[in-house]
C-alpha positions, 0 to 999 in steps of 0.5 A, a space after each residue: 466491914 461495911 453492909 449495903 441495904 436493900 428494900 424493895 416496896 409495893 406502894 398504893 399511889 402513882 409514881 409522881 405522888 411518890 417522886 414528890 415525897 422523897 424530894 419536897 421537904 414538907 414530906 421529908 419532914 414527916 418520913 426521912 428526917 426532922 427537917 431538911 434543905 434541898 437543891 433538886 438537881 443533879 450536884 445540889 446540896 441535900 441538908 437534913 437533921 433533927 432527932 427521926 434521921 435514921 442516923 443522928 447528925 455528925 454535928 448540926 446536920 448531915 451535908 450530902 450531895 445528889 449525884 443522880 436524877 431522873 426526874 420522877 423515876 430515880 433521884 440518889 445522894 452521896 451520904 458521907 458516913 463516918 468518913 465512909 462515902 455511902 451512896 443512898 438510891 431510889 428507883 421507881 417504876 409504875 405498879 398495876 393500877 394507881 400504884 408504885 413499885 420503889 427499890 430503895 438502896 443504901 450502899 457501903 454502910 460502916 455501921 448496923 446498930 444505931 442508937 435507936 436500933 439497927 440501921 435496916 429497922 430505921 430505915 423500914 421505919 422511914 420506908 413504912 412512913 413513906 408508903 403511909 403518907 404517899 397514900 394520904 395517911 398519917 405517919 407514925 412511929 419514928 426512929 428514936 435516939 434518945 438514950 435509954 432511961 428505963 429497963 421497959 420498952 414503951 411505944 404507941 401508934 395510933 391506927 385509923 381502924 377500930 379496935 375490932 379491925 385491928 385486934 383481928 390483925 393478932 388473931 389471924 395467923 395469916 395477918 400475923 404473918 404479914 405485919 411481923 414481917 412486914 409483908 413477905 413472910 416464909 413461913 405460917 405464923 401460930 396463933 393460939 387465942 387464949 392463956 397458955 396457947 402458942 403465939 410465934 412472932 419470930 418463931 413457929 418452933 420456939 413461939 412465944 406463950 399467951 399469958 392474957 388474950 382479952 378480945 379487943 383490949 389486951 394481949 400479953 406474950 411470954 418470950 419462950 426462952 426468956 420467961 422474964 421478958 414480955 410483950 404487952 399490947 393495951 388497944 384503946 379506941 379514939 375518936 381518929 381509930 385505935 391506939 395500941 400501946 405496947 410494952 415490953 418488959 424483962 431485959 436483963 440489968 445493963 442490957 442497953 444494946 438489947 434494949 435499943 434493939 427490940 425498941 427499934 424492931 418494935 418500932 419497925 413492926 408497928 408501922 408494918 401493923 399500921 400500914 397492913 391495918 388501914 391500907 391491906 399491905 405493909 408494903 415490903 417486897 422483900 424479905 427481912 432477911 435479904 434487906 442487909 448484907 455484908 461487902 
């Protein structure tokens, strides 16, 4: 059964800005895919590969062709996927002040696990660099296809703050809500700041447990139902900001599914945490769970 994904984001540069870095490879590059040829026109061709497509490439390189364009309000491509002709869309319109609103569609999808995850955290990993870079930031996290080599998950992200500024990111339960969802939360999170407190990233009736809270260094959390499995987050301060270094320990033997899955949320989560850190907002305008259904 094929799935059509839905995101709707709320980015902090005018709509120009953004139309440029869905189209210009330079900025493909950085968000989309490791590299990429394009014909910006109505029937051109659109190439892109590399290892940080939200799909690897059924051989050297995906073969899509634009369908739609309005010139700085809405650009699509036919992405044929698994002999399934899926459809990718972006529409923009002006937000309040120098901002911009962007619906981003992908439609008859045959798959919704991929090799670095699920598809919809891939492509909020995409999304959530596009907003950092339209807005003058660096990108981060990327979608990763490696094959899985280690039973830990292992990640980092440098974020342009200090460690303070984005230790405080875990201590607010109103930030906490923010970032885990990547914006629209539906409920409080529950942050208890020391050993043996409540800590809920998933869940505010199942929270997971803090095993170490040491301000502006390290927070370690216990999974609630799987007291095997923890979340560690280290923050040490460079020169640029803060680089937070999380790993995630205690899958079951073989677990690869799972493995990939919580590398590929994780992943999402953390360039959520960098966008709400440096800019104020993830950028999501809709909730996770509406971002994916079934057709």
């Amino acid at each position: 059964m094929p799935f059509d994904y839905d995101f709707q984001m709320r980015i902090g540069a005018p709509r120009p800005t953004v139309f440029e870095r869905l189209l210009r490879i330079e900025h493909l590059s950085r968000w989309f895919c490791g590299w990429s040829r394009i014909e910006p026109k109505v029937g051109g061709s659109f190439k892109f590969g590399g290892a940080t497509c939200i799909l690897p490439p059924e051989g050297r390189a995906w073969e899509t062709t634009i369908d739609e364009g309005d010139v700085l309000r809405r650009f699509a491509f036919r992405w044929p996927i698994q002999s399934a002709e899926t459809r990718v869309s972006y529409d923009l319109e002006d937000g309040p002040g120098e901002s911009a609103l962007l619906h981003a569609t992908h439609r008859g999808v045959p798959i919704r696990e991929t090799t670095c995850g699920s598809v919809q955290d891939a492509w909020r990993m995409c999304l959530g660099n596009l907003k950092s870079i339209a807005e003058g930031r660096g990108d981060s996290v990327r979608p990763d296809h490696s094959p899985v080599s280690s039973p830990d998950v292992r990640l980092s992200a440098l974020i342009e703050a200090a460690p303070s500024k984005v230790f405080d990111a875990f201590a607010n339960p109103a930030h906490v809500a923010h970032w885990t969802t990547g914006g629209v939360p539906r409920q409080e999170a529950r942050v208890e700041p020391r050993p043996g407190g409540a800590f809920s990233v998933e869940s505010v009736e199942e929270p997971d447990s803090v095993v170490e809270w040491v301000p502006n260094q390290r927070v370690v959390l216990q999974r609630s139902l799987e007291p095997d499995r923890r979340v560690r987050f280290d923050f040490e301060e460079k020169a640029s900001g803060t680089a937070v270094y999380l790993t995630a320990t205690g899958f079951r033997n073989g677990d690869l599914d799972g493995i990939r899955r919580q590398r590929g949320r994780w992943s999402d989560r953390l360039v959520c945490l960098k966008n709400f850190v440096e800019s104020g907002a993830s950028g999501f305008a809709n909730h996770y769970d509406d971002q994916v259904r079934e057709t």
